[in-house]
N, C-alpha and C positions, 0 to 999 in steps of 0.2 A: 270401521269402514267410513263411517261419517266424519270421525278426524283426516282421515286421510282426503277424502274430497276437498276438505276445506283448507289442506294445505299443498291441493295439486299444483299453482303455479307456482309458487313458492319451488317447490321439486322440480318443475320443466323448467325454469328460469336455472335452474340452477344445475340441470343434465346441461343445456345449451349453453352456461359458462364453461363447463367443463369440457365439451366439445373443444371450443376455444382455446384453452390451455391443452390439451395431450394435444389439440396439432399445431399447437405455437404457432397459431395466426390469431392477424388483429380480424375485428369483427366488422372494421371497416372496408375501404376500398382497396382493389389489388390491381395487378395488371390489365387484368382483364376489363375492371372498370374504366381505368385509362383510356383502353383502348376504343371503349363504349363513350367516352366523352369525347374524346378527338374526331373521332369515326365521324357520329351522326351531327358533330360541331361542323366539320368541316362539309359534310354531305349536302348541310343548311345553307352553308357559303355558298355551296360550289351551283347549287340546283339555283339558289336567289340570284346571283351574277350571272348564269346563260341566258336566264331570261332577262336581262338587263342591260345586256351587251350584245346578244345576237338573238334580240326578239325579232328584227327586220328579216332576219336571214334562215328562220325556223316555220315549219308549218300549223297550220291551225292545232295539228294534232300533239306535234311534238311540246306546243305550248302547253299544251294540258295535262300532255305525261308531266311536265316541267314542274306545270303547277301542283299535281298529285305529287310529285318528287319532294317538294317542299314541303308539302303537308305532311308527308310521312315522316322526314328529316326534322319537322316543329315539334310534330306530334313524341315521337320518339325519343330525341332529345330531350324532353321535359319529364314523359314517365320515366326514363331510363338514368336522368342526370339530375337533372335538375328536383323531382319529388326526393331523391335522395340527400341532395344536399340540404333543401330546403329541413329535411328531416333531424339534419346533422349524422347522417348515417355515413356520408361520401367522406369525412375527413374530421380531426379530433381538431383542427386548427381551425379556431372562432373566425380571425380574419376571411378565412378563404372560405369558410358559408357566407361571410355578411356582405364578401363583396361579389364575390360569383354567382351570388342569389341574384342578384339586381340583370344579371340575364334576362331571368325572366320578366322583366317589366319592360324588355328591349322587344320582348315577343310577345307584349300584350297586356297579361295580368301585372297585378300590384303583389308582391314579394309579401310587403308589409300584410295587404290585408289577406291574402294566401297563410301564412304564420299563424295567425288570428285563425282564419275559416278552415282551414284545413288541417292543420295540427291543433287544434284547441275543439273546436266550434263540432269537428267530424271525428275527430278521433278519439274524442275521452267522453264524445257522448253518441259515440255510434248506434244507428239507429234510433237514435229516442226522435219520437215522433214530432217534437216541438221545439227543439232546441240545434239537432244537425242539417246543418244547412243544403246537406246533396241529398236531403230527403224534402225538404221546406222549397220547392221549386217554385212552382206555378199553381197557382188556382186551378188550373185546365189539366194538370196532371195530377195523379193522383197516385201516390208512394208508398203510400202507409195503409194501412187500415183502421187507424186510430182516425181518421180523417173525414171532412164530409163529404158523402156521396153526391155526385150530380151527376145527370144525363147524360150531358157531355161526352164525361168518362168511358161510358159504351165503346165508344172511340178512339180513345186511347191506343190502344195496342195498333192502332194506325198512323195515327199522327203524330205520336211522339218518337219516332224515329225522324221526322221532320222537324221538328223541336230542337233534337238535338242538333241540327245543324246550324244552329243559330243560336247554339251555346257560346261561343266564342264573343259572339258581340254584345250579348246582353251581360255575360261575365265583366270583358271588361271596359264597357260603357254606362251601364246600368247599375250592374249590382257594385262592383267596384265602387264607385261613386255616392251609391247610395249608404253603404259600408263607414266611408271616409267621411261622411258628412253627419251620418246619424251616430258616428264610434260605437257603435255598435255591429254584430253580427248573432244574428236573431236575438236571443235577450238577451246575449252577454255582451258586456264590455269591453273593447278592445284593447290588449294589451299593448303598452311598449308607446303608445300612440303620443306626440310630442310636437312641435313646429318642425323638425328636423325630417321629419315621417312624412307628413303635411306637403311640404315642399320638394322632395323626393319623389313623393306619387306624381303631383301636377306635373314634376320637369320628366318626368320617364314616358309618362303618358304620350305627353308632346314628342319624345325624341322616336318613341314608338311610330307615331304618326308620319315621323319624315321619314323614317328607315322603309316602312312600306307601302307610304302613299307617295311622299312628295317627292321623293329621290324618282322611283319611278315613273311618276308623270314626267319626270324631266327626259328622263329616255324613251318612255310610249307611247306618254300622253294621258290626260286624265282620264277618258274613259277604259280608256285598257289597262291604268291602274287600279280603280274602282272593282273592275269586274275578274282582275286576278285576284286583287285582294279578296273580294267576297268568294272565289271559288276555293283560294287557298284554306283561306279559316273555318268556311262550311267542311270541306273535307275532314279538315285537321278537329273540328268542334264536333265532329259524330264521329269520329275514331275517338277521341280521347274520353265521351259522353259512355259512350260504347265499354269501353275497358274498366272506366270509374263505377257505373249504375250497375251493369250485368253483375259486376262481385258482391251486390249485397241485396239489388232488389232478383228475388229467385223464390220459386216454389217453395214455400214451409220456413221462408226467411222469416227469422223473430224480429218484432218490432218492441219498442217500449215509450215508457214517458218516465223512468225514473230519471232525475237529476243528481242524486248523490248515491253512491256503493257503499254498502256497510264495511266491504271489505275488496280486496284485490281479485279474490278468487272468482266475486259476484260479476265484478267488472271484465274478468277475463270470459269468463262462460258467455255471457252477454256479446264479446267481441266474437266468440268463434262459431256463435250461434246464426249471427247478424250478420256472419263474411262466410265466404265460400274459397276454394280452390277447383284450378281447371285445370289440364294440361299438367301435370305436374311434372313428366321428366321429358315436356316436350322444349327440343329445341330451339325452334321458330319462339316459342312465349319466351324462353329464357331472355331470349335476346332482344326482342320488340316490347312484349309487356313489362319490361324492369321490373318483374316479382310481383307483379300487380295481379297475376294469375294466381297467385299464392299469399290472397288476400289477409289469411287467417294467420300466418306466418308473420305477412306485415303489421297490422294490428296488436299481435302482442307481443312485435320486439320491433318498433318503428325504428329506433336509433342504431340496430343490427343493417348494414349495408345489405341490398337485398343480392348480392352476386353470390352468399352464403342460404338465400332462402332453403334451396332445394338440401342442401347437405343437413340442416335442422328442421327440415318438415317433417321426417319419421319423427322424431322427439316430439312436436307436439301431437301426431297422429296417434301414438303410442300412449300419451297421458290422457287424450280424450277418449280412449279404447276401453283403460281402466278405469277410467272415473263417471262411466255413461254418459259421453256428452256426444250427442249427434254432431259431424265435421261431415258438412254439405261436399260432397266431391265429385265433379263432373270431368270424364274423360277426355273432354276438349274445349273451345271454346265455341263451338258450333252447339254444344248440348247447354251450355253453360247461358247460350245465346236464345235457346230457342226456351231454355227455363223462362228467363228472363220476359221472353215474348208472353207467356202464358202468365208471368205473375199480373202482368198489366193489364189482362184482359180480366185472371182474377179479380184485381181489384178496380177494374172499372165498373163490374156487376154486383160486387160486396159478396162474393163471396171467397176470398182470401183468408189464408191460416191466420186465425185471432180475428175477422173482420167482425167489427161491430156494426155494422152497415148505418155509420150516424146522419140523422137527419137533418142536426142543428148545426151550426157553425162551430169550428174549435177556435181557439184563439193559438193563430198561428200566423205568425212572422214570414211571408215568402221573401227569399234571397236569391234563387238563381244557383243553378249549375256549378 
């Protein structure tokens, strides 16, 4: 039985190729992803030009549907398309991730240090208390339980849902920046980083700037660009806080501080322990969370396009069944939501699964959302 534990992913990695061959498909994108890139590509256009063109002639309100409209179509677009690509999961062709990534630095973040913090930084050391960066927030939040407790914290499960609305500008204003400057992403090193990288962030940034500040002053004017912008990204920065945090901070979620796996198996247990699933054959997630609901799935086949999640969730459901590994599963995202409410009030009182309720300070790198 102990052999057999220690070669379960080995076996699920290798049920889920098998899927892939008896139904001669690729494990990347399909029509349907197409369909998902053009959709909420175009939805982005279409919602950013009414309000640019017929902002005189729209009421206060329809401004605001306008501007939810674009937060959803940013938002959306990025879990659905864009984390995909950036994954290499949306397509086998190197050109068409390196230049269709740089999207997303037209909507804000750095591609480059995204690569770094989110495929390196978060996903091969998920949850470790010291090192993944969507755990290393804020001083004033509190993630883990490896962490130090402060008064504050009490609080927490109130104001950081206000936090998160102002992910967006600390991402990428702050940590970006701080990232780019220090090459690093909390202790490691950043890869790939070069004068070519260097100069690519500063000129995206700037064209970020004029796509949704300075183009629109020209049509609204500077304070009613100011103040769509900041409604759009707050929106768009607690929807996407929301779908990223709720998948892994949750009731009985494991934390750790290891830095190196003795082995795949160690690091796979760790990823399904650490990530959760919601909604699983729901169709609203399918379509809006881009598999993001089906955390555990993502985690330990990031470069599997996620529009295949649901077809190889029984496979990994089925090896965790055998091999006793608890797979965190909530029937929606509302339960999934209200987990998440309770882990943060858990650990604002030190009493969370594993909490060491520490007095002293850890030595811990904060990065931002």
């Amino acid at each position: 039985m102990m052999d057999e534990k220690k070669q379960f992913y080995k076996e699920m990695k290798e049920e889920v190729n098998d899927y892939f061959i008896e139904k001669k498909i690729d494990s990347k994108a399909n029509s349907q992803m197409i369909i998902k890139f053009f959709g909420y590509l175009i939805g982005l256009i279409l919602s950013y030009s009414i309000l640019l063109f017929y902002f005189d002639d729209l009421s206060n309100w329809k401004k605001l549907i306008l501007c939810f409209s674009l937060s959803i179509f940013i938002m959306t677009f990025k879990v659905n398309n864009l984390h995909d690509i950036m994954h290499g999961s949306f397509s086998k062709n190197y050109r068409y991730k390196k230049y269709v990534s740089y999207l997303l630095d037209l909507l804000g973040a750095s591609s480059f240090i995204w690569k770094n913090k989110h495929n390196i930084s978060h996903h091969y050391y998920t949850n470790n208390a010291f090192i993944d960066n969507d755990v290393n927030v804020s001083p004033i939040l509190r993630f883990t339980p490896h962490h130090k407790l402060m008064n504050i914290h009490r609080f927490q499960k109130y104001y950081t849902f206000i936090v998160y609305c102002f992910q967006c500008y600390f991402w990428f204003y702050i940590s970006d920046f701080k990232n780019i400057l220090k090459r690093k992403i909390t202790t490691k090193n950043l890869q790939g980083f070069n004068s070519f990288e260097i100069c690519t962030f500063f000129i995206l940034k700037f064209v970020h700037l004029i796509i949704f500040l300075y183009i629109p002053s020209r049509f609204v004017g500077w304070s009613n660009a100011l103040i769509g912008y900041f409604i759009v990204y707050s929106l768009a920065g607690l929807m996407l806080a929301l779908i990223f945090q709720v998948a892994h901070i949750f009731e009985n979620s494991h934390f750790h501080s290891e830095e190196n796996f003795d082995d795949q198996n160690e690091w796979a247990k760790v990823q399904i322990e650490g990530s959760c699933v919601f909604g699983v054959n729901s169709f609203f997630g399918h379509w809006v969370f881009g598999g993001l609901h089906l955390q555990v799935v993502h985690h330990l086949f990031p470069n599997i396009c996620h529009i295949h999640y649901r077809a190889i969730f029984p496979i990994i459901e089925k090896h965790c069944k055998k091999n006793g590994i608890k797979l965190q599963k909530f029937n929606n995202f509302g339960q999934a939501l209200i987990s998440h409410y309770r882990q943060l009030e858990l650990l604002g009182i030190g009493k969370a699964f594993g909490d060491i309720g520490l007095k002293n300070a850890q030595n811990r790198t904060f990065e931002g959302i």
